[in-house]
N, C-alpha and C positions, 0 to 999 in steps of 0.2 A: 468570556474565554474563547478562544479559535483552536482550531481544531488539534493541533499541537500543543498544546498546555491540555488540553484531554489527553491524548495517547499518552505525554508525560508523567501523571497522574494516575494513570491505570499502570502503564510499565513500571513507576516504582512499586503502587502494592500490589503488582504482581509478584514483582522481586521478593517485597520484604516477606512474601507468603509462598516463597522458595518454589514461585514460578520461573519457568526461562521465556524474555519477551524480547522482542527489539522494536525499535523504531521504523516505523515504514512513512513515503513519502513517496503520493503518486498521482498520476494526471492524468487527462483523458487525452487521446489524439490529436493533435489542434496544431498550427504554424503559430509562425509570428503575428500573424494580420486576426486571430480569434483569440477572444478573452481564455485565460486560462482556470481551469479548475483543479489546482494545487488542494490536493490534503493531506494529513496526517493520520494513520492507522498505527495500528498493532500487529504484530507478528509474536503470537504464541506459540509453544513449540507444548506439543500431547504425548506423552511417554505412555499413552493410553492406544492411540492410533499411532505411534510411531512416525507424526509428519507434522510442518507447519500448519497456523489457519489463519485467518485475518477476523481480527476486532475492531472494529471503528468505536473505541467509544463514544467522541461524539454525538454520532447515531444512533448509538444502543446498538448496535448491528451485525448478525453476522451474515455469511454467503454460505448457502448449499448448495449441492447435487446428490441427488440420489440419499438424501439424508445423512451427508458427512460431511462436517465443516472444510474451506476450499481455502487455499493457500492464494499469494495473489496471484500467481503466475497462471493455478489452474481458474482462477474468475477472470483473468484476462482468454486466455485460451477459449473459454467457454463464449466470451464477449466474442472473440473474431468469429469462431467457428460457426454462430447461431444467434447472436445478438441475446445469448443470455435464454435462448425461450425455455429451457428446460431445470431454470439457477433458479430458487429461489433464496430472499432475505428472511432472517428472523430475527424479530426484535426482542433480543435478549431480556428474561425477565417476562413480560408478558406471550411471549413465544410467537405473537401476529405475524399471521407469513406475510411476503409480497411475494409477488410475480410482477416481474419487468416488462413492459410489452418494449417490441426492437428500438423505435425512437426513444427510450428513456434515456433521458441526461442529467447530470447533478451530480453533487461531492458523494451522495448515498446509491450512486448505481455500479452497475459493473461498467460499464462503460467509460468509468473513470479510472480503470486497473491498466492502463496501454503501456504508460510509465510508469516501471517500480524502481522505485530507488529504498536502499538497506543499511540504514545508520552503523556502523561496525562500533561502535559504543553504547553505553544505555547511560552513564554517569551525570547525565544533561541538570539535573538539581543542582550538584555540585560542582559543576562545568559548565555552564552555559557556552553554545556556538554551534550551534544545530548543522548552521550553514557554513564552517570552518571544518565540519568533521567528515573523515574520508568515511565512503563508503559503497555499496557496491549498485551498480546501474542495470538489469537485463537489458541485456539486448540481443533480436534474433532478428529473423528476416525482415518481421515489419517494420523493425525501427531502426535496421542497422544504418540503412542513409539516409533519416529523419534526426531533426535537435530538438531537444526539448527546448521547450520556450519559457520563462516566467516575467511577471509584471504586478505592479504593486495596484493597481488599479485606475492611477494617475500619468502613466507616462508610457509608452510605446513598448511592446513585450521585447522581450532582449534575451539569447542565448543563455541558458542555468547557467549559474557560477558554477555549479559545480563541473564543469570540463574544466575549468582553470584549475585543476588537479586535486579534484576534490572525487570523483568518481573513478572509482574502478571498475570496468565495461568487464562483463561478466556472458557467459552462452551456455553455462555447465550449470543443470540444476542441484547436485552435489554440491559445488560451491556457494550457491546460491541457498539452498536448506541442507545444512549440516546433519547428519543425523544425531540425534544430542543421547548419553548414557542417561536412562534413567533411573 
C-alpha cells in the first residue's frame, strides 16, 4: 500500500467511529530539477483541544511541541522557523519520541510539511479521484511565487495538476482549520 491508501483507511474508521478527519497531501520544498517527496496524511479535528493535528498513518506518527499534537501548518511553521529543533515525533502506540536534527529529510519529517494541500471531500471509497477533487492549497510568503512540482518517478517533474483548477489558494487559517461543533 502507498501512502494514500493508509490516510484512506484511517479516514474512513475514523469516520465510521464519529471522528472528523480529511485528507492531507504534502511536499517538502523542492523545484522542478529535485525528486519529489509527495505524501499523504491525515487531518483530525479534537473537540478536546479545539484545533486540527496531523496523523501520518503510514508512519505511525504523530508531530509535537510543547506536548500538543501540531496541525500541518504549525509543523511547517516550526520547520521554517528552527528546522524543527524543538518538534518532536511520536510513534503512535508505542509512544517512541524522535527528535529531528535540521538536515532531516523524508516522507516522516517535518521538512516535508512546505506544501499542504486539503482534500475538501473524504468519500474517496465510494468515489475514487483523489487527483480530480478540489481542494484547498496554503500559501504564504514562502510559497506564494514557488509551483509545486510532481513526478511519477520515470519522467521529468511537471507543474501539480492541481492549478488546472483543482486547488483553491488559501492565506486564512480559519479557512483553512474550520473550527468544528463538538
Amino acid at each position: 500500500m502507498w501512502c494514500t491508501q493508509f490516510a484512506f483507511a484511517y479516514l474512513q474508521c475514523a469516520q465510521a467511529l464519529g471522528m472528523q478527519a480529511r485528507k492531507l497531501s504534502v511536499d517538502w520544498d523542492h523545484d522542478k530539477n529535485t525528486e519529489d517527496r509527495h505524501h499523504g496524511v491525515v487531518d483530525v479535528w479534537s473537540p478536546e483541544l479545539q484545533k486540527w493535528y496531523v496523523l501520518d498513518p503510514m508512519n505511525n506518527l504523530m508531530f509535537y511541541h510543547k506536548g500538543k499534537p501540531m496541525s500541518s501548518v504549525e509543523i511547517r511553521e516550526q520547520w521554517l522557523k528552527d528546522k524543527a529543533q524543538w518538534m518532536e515525533g511520536q510513534l503512535v502506540g508505542s509512544w517512541k519520541t524522535i527528535f529531528y536534527p535540521e538536515d532531516a529529510t523524508g516522507f516522516d519529517t517535518p521538512s516535508n510539511y512546505f506544501w499542504i494541500y486539503t482534500s475538501l471531500r473524504n468519500n474517496f471509497m465510494t468515489e475514487p479521484g483523489l487527483f480530480k477533487t478540489k481542494g484547498l492549497l496554503w500559501v504564504d510568503e514562502y510559497n506564494k511565487d514557488k509551483r509545486w512540482y510532481r513526478g511519477n518517478g520515470k519522467e521529468a517533474l511537471a507543474e501539480h495538476n492541481g492549478y488546472k483548477g483543482q486547488f483553491i489558494e488559501v492565506s486564512d487559517l480559519d479557512t483553512l482549520y474550520p473550527k468544528l461543533n463538538s
